[in-house]
N, C-alpha and C positions, 0 to 999 in steps of 0.2 A: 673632735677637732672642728668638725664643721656642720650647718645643717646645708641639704644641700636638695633640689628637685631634683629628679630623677625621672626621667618619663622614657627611657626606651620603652616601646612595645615592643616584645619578640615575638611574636606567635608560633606559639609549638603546631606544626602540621606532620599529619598522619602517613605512618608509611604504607602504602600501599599494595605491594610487590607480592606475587602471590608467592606461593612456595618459601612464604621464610616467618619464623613468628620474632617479631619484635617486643622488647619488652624494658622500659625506660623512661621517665618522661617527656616526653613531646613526641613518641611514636608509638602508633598503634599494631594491631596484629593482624595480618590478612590469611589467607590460606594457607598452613603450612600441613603439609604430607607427613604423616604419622601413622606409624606402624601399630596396630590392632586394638581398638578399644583403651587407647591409655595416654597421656599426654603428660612431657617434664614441661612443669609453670615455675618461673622464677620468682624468688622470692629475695628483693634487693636487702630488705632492714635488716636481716641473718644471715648473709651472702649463702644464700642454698638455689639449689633446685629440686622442687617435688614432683615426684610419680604419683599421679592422682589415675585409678584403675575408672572407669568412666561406665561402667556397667556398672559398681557397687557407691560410686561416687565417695571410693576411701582413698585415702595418704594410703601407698605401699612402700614407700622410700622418698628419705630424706637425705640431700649429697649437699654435704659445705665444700662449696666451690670459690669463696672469696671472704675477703673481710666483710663485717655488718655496717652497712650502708652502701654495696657496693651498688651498681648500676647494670644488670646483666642483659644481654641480649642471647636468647636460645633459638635455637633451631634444629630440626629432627629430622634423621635422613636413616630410612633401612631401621638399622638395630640400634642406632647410636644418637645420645644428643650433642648438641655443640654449642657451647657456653662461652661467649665474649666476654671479657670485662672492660667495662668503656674506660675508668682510672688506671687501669693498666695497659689497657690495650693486647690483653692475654688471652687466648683461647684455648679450653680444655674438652676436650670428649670423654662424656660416659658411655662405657659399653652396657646397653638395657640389661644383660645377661648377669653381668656382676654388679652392677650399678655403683661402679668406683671411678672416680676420675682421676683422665690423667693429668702431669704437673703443666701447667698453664705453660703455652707458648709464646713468646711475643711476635706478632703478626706487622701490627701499625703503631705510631703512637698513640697514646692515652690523647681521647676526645669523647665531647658527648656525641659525637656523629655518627659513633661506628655502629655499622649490621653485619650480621654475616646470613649468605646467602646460597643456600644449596642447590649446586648442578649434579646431575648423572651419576657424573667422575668425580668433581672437583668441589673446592667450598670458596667463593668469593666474600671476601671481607673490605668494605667498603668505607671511608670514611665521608660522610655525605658533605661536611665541615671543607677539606681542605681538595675532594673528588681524588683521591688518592683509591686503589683498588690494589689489593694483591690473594693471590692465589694458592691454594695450599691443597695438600694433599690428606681426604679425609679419613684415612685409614691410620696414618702417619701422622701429620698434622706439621710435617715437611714443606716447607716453601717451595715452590715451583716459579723459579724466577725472580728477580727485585720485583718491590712495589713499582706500579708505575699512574701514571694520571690517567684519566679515565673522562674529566671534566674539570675545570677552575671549584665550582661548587655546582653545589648538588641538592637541590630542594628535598627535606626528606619525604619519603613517599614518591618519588619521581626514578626511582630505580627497581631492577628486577630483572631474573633471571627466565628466559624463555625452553620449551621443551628441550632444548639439543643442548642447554647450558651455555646460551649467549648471554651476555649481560649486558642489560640494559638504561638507558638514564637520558635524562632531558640536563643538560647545561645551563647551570638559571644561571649564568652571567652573560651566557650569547642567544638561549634559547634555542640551541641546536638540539638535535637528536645524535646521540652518540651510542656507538659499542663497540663490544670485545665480538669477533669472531673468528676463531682460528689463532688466538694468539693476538690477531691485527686489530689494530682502533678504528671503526671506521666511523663517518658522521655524514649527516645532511643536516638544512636546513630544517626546522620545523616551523619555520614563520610562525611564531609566538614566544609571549614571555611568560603567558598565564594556563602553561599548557600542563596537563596530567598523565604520566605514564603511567600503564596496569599490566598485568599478562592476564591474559583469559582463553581459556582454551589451549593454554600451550605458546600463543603467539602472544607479540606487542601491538596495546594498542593505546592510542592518543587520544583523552579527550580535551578539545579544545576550547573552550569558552567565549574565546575572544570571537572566531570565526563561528559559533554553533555548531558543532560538528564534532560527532565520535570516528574516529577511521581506525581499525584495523590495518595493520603494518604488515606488507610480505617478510618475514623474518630473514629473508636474506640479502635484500634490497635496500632495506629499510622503508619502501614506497608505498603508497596509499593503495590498497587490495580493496577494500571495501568502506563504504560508510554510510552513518548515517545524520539525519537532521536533527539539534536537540535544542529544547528554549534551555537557554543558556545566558547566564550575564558574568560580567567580567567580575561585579564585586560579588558575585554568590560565593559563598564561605560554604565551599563544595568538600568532600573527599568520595575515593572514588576504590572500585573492589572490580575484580574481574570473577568471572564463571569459571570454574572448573571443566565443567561437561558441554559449552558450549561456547560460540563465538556470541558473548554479550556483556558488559558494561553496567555496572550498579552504581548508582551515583543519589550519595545523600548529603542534601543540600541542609545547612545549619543554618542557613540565613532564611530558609523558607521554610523549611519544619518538612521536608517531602522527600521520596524515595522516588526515583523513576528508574526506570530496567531500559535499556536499551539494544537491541540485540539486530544484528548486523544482519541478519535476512529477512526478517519483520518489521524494524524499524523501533521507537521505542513508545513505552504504555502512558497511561494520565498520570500525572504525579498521585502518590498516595501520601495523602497526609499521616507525617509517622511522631512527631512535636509538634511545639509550639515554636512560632519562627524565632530564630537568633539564639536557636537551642545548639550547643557544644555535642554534633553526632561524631562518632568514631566510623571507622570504614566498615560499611555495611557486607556480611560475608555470607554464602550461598553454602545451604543444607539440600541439598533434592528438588524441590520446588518452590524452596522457602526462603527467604532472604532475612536476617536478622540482623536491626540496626541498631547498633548500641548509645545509647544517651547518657553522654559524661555528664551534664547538668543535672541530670536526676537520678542518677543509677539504673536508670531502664532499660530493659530490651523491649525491641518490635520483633513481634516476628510477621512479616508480609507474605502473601500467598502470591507468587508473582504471574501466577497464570490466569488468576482472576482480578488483581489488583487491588485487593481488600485487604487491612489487616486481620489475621487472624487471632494475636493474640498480644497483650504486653505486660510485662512481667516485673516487677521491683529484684534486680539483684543485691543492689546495696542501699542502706539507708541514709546515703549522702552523696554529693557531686561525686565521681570518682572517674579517673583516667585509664576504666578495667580494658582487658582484652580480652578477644573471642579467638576460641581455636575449633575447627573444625575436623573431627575422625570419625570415618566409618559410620557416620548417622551422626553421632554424639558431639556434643556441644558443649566446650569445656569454656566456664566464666575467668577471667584471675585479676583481680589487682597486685599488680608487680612488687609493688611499693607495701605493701599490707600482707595481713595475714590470714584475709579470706578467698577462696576461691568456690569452684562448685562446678554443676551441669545441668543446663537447661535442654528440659525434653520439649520437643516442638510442640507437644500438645500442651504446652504453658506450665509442667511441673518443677520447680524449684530445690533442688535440692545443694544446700549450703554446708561448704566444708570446712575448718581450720585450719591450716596448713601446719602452722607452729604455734606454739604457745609461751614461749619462752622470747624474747625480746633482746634486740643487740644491747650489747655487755663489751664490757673492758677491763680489763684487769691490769691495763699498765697505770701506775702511777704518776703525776705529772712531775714534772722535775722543780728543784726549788732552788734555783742559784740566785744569785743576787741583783737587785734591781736597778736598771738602766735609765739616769732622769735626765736623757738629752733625746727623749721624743715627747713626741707628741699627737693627740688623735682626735680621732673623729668622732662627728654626730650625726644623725640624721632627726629630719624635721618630725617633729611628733604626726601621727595619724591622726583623723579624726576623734573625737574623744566620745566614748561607749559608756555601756553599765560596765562598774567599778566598786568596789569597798575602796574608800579611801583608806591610806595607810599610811604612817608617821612616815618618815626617812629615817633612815639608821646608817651611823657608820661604826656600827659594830658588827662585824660579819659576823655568821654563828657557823662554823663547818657542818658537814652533813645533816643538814635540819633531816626534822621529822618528815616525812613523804604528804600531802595534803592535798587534796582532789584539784583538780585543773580546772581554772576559773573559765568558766564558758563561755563565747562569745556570740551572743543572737543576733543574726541580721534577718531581713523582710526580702525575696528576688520577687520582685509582679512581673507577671506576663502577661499580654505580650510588652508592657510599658505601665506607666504610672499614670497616664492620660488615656481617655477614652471618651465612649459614647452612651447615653444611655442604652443600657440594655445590651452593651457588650459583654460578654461574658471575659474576667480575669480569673489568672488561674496564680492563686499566691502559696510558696513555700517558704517555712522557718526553716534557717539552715543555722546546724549548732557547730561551734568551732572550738577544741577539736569536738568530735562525731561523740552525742548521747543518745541514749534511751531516754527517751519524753516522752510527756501526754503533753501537745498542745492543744489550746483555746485562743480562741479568734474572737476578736469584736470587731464590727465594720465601722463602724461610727454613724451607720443604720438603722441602730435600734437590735440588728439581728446580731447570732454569734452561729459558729462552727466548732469544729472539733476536728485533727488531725494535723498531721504535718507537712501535707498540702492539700490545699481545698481550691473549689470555686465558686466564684462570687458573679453576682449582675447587682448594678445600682439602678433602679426604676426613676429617679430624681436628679437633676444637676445640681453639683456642687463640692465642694473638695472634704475628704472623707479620710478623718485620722483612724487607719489601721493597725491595733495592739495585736502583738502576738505573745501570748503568756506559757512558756516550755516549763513543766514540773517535772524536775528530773528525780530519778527513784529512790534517790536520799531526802528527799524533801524542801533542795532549794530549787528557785525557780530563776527563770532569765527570760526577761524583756525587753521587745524591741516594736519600734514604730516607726512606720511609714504614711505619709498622703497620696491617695489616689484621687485627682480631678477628672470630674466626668461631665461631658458639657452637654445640651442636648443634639439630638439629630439632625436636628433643622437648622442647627448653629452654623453660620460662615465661617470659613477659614480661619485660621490667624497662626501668626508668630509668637511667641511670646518670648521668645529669646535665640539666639544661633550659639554653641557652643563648642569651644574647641578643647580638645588634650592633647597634650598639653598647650596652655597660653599663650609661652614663650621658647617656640622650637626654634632650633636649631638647623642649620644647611644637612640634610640626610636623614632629618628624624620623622618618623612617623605621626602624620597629627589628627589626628579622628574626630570628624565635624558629627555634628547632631544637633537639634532642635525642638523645643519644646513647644509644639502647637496646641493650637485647640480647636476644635468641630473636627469633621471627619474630610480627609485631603482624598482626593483621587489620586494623583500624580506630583512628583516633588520634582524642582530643579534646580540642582546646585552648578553657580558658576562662579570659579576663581578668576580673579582679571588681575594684572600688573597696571597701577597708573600712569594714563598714556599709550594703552595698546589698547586694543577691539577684538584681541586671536586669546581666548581663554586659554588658561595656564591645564586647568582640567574643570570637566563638566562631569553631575552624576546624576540619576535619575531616581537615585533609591533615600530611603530616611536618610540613613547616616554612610560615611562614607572614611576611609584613610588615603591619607597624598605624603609621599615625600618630596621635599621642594628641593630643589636644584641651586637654587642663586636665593641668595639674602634680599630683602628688602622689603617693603610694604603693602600687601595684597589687601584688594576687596573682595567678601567670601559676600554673594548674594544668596538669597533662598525664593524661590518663588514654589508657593504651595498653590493647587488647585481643586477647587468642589464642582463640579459640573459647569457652568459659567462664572463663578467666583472665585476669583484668585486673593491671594493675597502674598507681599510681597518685605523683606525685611534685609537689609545687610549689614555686616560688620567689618573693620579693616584687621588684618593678622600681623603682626612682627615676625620675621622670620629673622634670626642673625645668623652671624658667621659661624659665630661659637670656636670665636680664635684664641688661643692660649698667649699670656705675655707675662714675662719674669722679670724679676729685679733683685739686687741684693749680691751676696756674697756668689761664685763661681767657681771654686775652687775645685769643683771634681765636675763643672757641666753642667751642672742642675736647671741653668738659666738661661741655656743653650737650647731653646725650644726649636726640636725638628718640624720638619715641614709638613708633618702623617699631623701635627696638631696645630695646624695654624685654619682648619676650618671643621665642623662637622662636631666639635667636641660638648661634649654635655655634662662633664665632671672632672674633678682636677683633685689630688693630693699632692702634698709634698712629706716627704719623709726627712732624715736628719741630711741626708747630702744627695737625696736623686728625689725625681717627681714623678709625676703618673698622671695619665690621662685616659679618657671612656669616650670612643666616640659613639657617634648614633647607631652606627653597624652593628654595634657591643662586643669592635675589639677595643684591647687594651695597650697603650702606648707607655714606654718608661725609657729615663734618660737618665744623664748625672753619674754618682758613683758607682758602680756596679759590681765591687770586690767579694761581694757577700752571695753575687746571682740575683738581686734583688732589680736590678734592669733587663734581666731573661726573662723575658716574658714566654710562659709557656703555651706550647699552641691552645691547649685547652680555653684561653686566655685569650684568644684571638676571634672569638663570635663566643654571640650568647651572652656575653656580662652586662648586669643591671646596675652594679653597683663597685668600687673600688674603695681602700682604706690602704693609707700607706704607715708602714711602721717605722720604727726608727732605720733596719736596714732590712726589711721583710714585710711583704703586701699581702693582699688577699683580694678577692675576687669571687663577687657573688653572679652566679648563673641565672639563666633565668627559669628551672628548674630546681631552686632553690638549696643547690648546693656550693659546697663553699671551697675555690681552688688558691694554694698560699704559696709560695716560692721568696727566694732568698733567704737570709741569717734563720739558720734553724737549730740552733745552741741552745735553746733553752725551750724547745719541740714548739716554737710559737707558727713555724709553717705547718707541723703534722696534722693536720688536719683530723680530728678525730670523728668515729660514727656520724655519731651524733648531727655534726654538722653538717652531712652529706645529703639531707631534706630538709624542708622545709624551714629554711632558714629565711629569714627577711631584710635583713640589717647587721652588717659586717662592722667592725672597729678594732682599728689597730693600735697596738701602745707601743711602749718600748722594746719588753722583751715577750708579751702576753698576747693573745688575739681573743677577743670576746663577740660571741653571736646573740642575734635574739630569733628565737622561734616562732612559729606562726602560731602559737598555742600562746606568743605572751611571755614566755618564758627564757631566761637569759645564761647562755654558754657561755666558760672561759674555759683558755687552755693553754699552756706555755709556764712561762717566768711565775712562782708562786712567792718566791722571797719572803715579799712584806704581806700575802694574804692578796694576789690581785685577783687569784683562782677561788675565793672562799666566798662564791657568791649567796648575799642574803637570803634570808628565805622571801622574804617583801619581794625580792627581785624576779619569783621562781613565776609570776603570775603576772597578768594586766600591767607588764612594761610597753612602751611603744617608741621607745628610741634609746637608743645605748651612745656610749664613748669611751674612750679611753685614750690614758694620759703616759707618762712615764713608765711610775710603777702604780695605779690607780685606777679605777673604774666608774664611769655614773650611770645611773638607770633614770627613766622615765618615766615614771608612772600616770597612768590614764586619766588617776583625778587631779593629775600637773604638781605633783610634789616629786621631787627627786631625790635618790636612794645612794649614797658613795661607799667603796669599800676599797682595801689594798692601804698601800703608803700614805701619811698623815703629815710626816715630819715637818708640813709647812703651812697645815689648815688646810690641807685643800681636800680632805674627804668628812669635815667636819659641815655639814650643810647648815645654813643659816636659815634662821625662820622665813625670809622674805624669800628662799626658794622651793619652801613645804608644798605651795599653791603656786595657781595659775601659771606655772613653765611651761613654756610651748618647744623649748628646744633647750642643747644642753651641749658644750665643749670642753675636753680634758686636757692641761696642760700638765708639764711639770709637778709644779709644785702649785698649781694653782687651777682652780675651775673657773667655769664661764656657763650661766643661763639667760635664756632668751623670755622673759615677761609680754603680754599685754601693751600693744603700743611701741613694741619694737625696743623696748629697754632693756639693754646688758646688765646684769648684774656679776660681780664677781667676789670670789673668798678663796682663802691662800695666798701664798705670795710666788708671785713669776719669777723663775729663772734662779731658784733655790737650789742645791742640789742635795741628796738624803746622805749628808755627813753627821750626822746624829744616828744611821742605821747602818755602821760601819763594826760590827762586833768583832771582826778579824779583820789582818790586813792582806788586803787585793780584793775585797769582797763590798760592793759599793761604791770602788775607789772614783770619784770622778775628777779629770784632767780640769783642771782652774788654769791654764797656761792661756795664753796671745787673747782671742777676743772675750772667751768666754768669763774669764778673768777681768776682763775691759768692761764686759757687759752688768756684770754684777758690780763692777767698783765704780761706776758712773750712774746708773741709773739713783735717780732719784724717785722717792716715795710716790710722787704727786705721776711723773713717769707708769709706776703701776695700776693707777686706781683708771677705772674707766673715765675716760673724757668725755665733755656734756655733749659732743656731736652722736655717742653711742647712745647715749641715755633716753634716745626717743628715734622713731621711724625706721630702726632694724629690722632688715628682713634674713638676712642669714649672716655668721661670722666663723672663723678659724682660729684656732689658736696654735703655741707652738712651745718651745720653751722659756723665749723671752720676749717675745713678742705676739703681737690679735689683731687680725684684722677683722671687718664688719662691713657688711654690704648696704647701703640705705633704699630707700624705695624711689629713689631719683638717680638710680646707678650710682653713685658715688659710693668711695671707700673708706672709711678710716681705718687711721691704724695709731697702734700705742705700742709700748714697751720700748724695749732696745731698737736703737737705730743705729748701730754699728756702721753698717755696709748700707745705709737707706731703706734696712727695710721694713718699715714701718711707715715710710714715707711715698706712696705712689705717684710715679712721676707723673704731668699733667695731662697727659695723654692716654693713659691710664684711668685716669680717677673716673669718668664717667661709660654708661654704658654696659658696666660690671655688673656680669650673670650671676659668678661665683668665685670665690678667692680658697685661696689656701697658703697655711703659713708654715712654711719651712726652720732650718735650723740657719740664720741669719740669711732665710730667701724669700720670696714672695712671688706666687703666683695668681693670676686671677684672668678668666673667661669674660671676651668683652664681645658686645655684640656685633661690630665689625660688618657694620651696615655701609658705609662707605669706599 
């Protein structure tokens, strides 16, 4: 329906909490207490949990705990595990003795928030999302009391259960210190917002950043017992592990590549280099003397010796990024990615040994349902990604059902460390990362003269000058995949410079995250970034490091300076930022609300749909906002709905909502199972599109999901479609793919030309929108093209009666017996400087590169006509069933 930018940043942060294993995306695993050489590791794609025996490093038991894709959190107390499900919000215990589980409890509601967290006695289940907490009994698995709040929210990783089974947690909306003890909530201050709770030793303690300072917490007081001094900065991209055996603090910092130990009667050691800086570490967790820090960017562990400060050894557990966890029993060191199907044990003396868990892959055996198609929605698009290696491929709209199965097109990117810029004689450390994960031989060429061999390597350039880097992957069938980068290397001696300040996103929003950085050149000692408001002298925020994130407050025009320094040479560059309101304004028909914009979206918003008779909006936070009709549940926005979403698509009476974990949450009109969300779509998803009675994903593999309404074939996706797609939509009864060498792919309902692609949109589409009975792509130079006809309904796919039936009564009727031909064709204000557009069933609107809007089709109720106030300004539009929405920047 629409393309649209998107830039929430959510960053998934690491739980920390000792005594509990987490296991989910965007949290990690800290210490968890397990009974004798053996550890249950969750496996989401098969909803299981496995007993992996840690002395033989074998599978002894496999327990189906939930459906396949679920999201599990475990945790191991005595004899028993304890298995969350975050989509359910269900907790199950297996007894280790029979290894059967029992029937899932419902605890909290369904969030990606929840942990569960074992005391003594009791098991706290914690939602980090809404700081809800309730208590249950682990024998039983009986409620002990209602839920009650514990915190507004809850950073994760900032909660944990102390020796006597206090529970604990920092308030990241007030920055207090809060707990349960005895039943009773109590709180102090914690004077910070950028603060870290851990348990170590039994007790809580705080590291604080803001102030430099680790303290140790008397556990009944909550007050400062001990502390000590630590170099600390506010934007270090820290996570943080406490000691089992002793009063001390582990803290690995990912923005500096280093491990420091800090320990409250010593004080703490020299950082040990354990990365390279701006590396993704997981929460470093303590073996005997040993400390092992795990590396999502690489798959690696450290293991540091922390009484000498050395690494002793680092280890490859996986052959790609991965978001694994470390459990620690009895000596033993159990690896898992939660999400997959490898896990293992690493022996401190550096041996590897790598296990399967499963082999068999989430399966479905329900069939989709096939009722009859709905042609009064309309759907969405998103903006094509950069464009990669590809086979180009015809467009087809002839689906073919069950193709043959044929290897997953690979996708090779270049990560340089520590940057793309350097110095002569700096040493980079470059990896090919394949997407999804192969067995390769790669080859390197530098643009040198010289080459390597591996799948990462390092490099020094002895010469200044900018150096195209090929990396060539031979995968074991014998195709390859190639990808290039430039590294510029300037000399030693070189001065400073700017050579550009950069922001993400461009065009933010009041509440969204924007991440400055800059591309210099020579080598800088010290950077300094300063935000000013025109007319003021008291910066908005200062930073001292490369790059930095700020969310702005108030809309309007800032200047982002940069001043770099080399010993006595500075040098100095600025840019002005747009920050808008990102306020929501409607027009058009009203008949159930839809137009009726609450106040939750008159600032902060970053994305907009409109459905047949409600709307929907995303603010920066990544909740989700909906109005208008709601007889279907389609304006119940569910909590899971409420933080975390990157992305929304609204259907005709049924939404969706992509996380930022890349699964996919759907509520309202579920008739034709277009909410049920299937496996599949529970990872690694990227891109959501809703239709009439159908919901269609695409994967980060490239590859394109439906599920719901199959009627006219909207579920019989091509096989073209199964590979190197990069933006989807969908219409009525109808679907379009994307493809990477810009030709686009239609399949489902026909009845009006509108999955019939025309040669002028084989190539160069940069974006793509599904209406009705008709399509919309976006070319080169912002020109719309369209095929099919608007506002047709599929009365030629009527083979029985009530089946297809569509209402022609009052406007809809009005709107097809008035509009005129010249009405449907794109007007010449489209035909050039488009940057994004919506469409709907009878009407399109289109955004230009000077805020302005146009609109065509039906103009029934005006909407296709933006009132003048309106017209400029315009972030993003969205077009309803005779309504219109659209995001203006709302700088005044």
């Amino acid at each position: 329906m629409k393309s649209r930018d998107i830039g929430v940043a959510l960053a998934s942060v690491a739980v920390i909490a000792a005594a509990v294993l987490v296991a989910g995306p965007g949290y990690e695993t800290s210490q968890a207490r397990m009974y004798s050489g053996a550890a249950w590791l969750p496996s989401g794609q098969v909803g299981e949990v496995t007993l992996v025996n840690g002395a033989s490093a074998e599978v002894t038991a496999r327990v189906p705990v939930a459906g396949a894709g679920a999201v599990l959190n475990v945790a191991q107390q005595a004899g028993a595990a304890f298995v969350l499900n975050e989509q359910t919000g269900g907790l199950s215990r297996i007894d280790t003795a029979t290894e059967r589980p029992t029937a899932p409890v419902p605890v909290l509601p369904a969030s990606d928030g929840l942990v569960v967290l074992p005391a003594p006695d009791t098991l706290h289940v914690v939602d980090v999302r809404s700081g809800m907490t309730a208590s249950v009994d682990p024998a039983t698995l009986t409620p002990r009391g209602e839920p009650r709040r514990l915190a507004e929210a809850i950073r994760p990783g900032n909660v944990g259960v102390d020796e006597n089974g206090r529970l604990w947690a920092i308030d990241d909306t007030t920055g207090d210190l809060v707990w349960l003890s005895d039943g009773q909530r109590r709180t102090r201050s914690a004077a910070t917002k950028n603060g870290h709770l851990t348990i170590t030793d039994g007790r809580p303690a705080l590291v604080d950043p803001e102030r430099g300072a680790a303290e140790l917490l008397d556990p009944e007081t909550g007050e400062v017992a001990k502390s000590v001094r630590l170099d600390a900065r506010v934007d270090d991209t820290a996570v943080i592990g406490g000691s089992t055996g002793q009063a001390r603090v582990l803290i690995a910092t990912g923005s500096r590549g280093q491990l420091v130990s800090c320990a409250f009667d010593t004080g703490c050691t020299e950082p040990v280099p354990v990365s390279s800086a701006g590396a993704e570490l997981g929460t470093p967790i303590e073996v005997g003397n040993d400390v092992v820090v795990p590396n999502h960017s690489t798959g690696q562990a450290t293991i540091v010796d922390v009484t000498t400060s050395r690494v002793v050894a680092q280890r490859q557990l996986f052959d790609k990024p991965t978001r694994f966890e470390l459990v620690a029993r009895d000596g033993i060191l159990f690896f898992n990615d939660p999400n997959g199907d490898k896990a293992g044990v690493l022996d401190l003396a550096g041996d590897v040994r790598t296990i399967t868990k499963y082999t068999d892959g989430p399966t479905t055996d329900e069939a989709p349902p096939a009722p009859d198609p709905r042609a009064q929605a309309t759907k969405i698009d998103h903006r094509a990604q950069q464009p990669g290696l590809g086979l180009p491929v015809r467009a087809s709209s002839t689906p073919r059902a069950n193709p043959p199965p044929r290897a997953p097109e690979i996708i090779p990117s270049i990560v340089v460390r520590p940057g793309n810029r350097g110095v002569v004689g700096d040493e980079f450390e470059l990896t090919l990362l394949l997407r999804p994960a192969a067995t390769a031989t790669t080859r390197w060429s530098f643009g040198d003269g010289t080459e390597a061999a591996g799948a990462t390597v390092h490099h020094r350039w002895h010469q200044p000058g900018s150096f195209t880097v090929r990396a060539t992957a031979t995968l074991g069938e014998g195709r390859t995949a190639e990808s290039e980068t430039v590294v510029t290397v300037v000399p030693a001696e070189a001065p400073p410079g700017i050579s550009r300040i950069d922001f993400r996103r461009p065009r933010p929003v009041v509440g969204e995250s924007v991440h400055f950085s800059a591309d210099t050149t020579g080598r800088a000692d010290r950077w300094r970034w300063t935000v000013t408001r025109p007319g003021t002298t008291t910066p908005v925020v200062t930073a001292d490091t490369t790059e930095f994130d700020h969310r702005f407050a108030a809309p309007g025009v800032y200047t982002v300076s940069l001043t770099v320094t080399s010993g006595t040479r500075t040098a100095q560059s600025s840019r002005q930022l747009k920050v808008s309101r990102g306020a929501v304004k409607a027009w058009g028909s009203n008949l159930a609300g839809q137009t009726d914009v609450p106040l939750a979206a008159s600032s902060g918003v970053v994305a907009i749909d409109a459905g047949a008779d409600h709307s929907l909006a995303l603010k920066a936070d990544g909740s989700v906002i909906a109005w208008g009709e709601g007889g279907l549940g389609q304006t119940d926005v569910p909590l899971a709905a409420t933080s975390g979403v990157i992305a929304i698509a609204a259907g005709a009476s049924h939404n969706l909502a992509l996380k930022a974990n890349g699964s996919v949450i759907a509520w309202g009109d579920d008739q034709y199972g277009q909410s049920t969300v299937p496996p599949q779509a529970m990872h690694d998803v990227v891109a959501i599109a809703a239709g009439g009675g159908h919901s269609v994903a695409l994967k980060a593999d490239g590859s394109v999901l439906a599920w719901g309404d199959n009627f006219v074939g909207q579920l019989a996706v091509p096989q073209e479609a199964l590979s190197g797609v990069t933006a989807i939509a969908a219409g009525g009864s109808h679907s379009l793919a994307l493809k990477r060498d810009g030709s686009v792919l239609a399949w489902g309902s026909n009845f009006a030309g509108q999955s019939t692609v025309p040669q002028e949109a084989l190539t160069g589409v940069t974006a793509i929108a599904a209406g009705t009975g008709h399509s919309l792509a976006l070319k080169p130079g912002g020109s719309v093209i369209s095929w099919g006809r608007p506002g047709w309904p599929a009365m030629a796919e009527q083979p029985e009666a009530g089946r297809g039936a569509v209402d022609l009564s009052g406007g809809v009727q009005h709107s097809l017996a008035t509009m005129a031909d010249d009405e449907q064709e794109v007007p010449p204000a489209a035909r050039t400087g488009v940057i994004s557009f919506s469409t709907n069933f009878v009407h399109s609107l289109a955004v230009k590169t000077d805020g302005s809007v146009v609109g065509w089709g039906s103009n029934v109720d005006g909407e296709a006509s933006p009132p003048p106030q309106y017209n400029r300004g315009v972030l993003a539009v969205a077009a309803g069933w005779h309504f219109s929405l659209v995001v203006v920047e709302g700088l005044d």
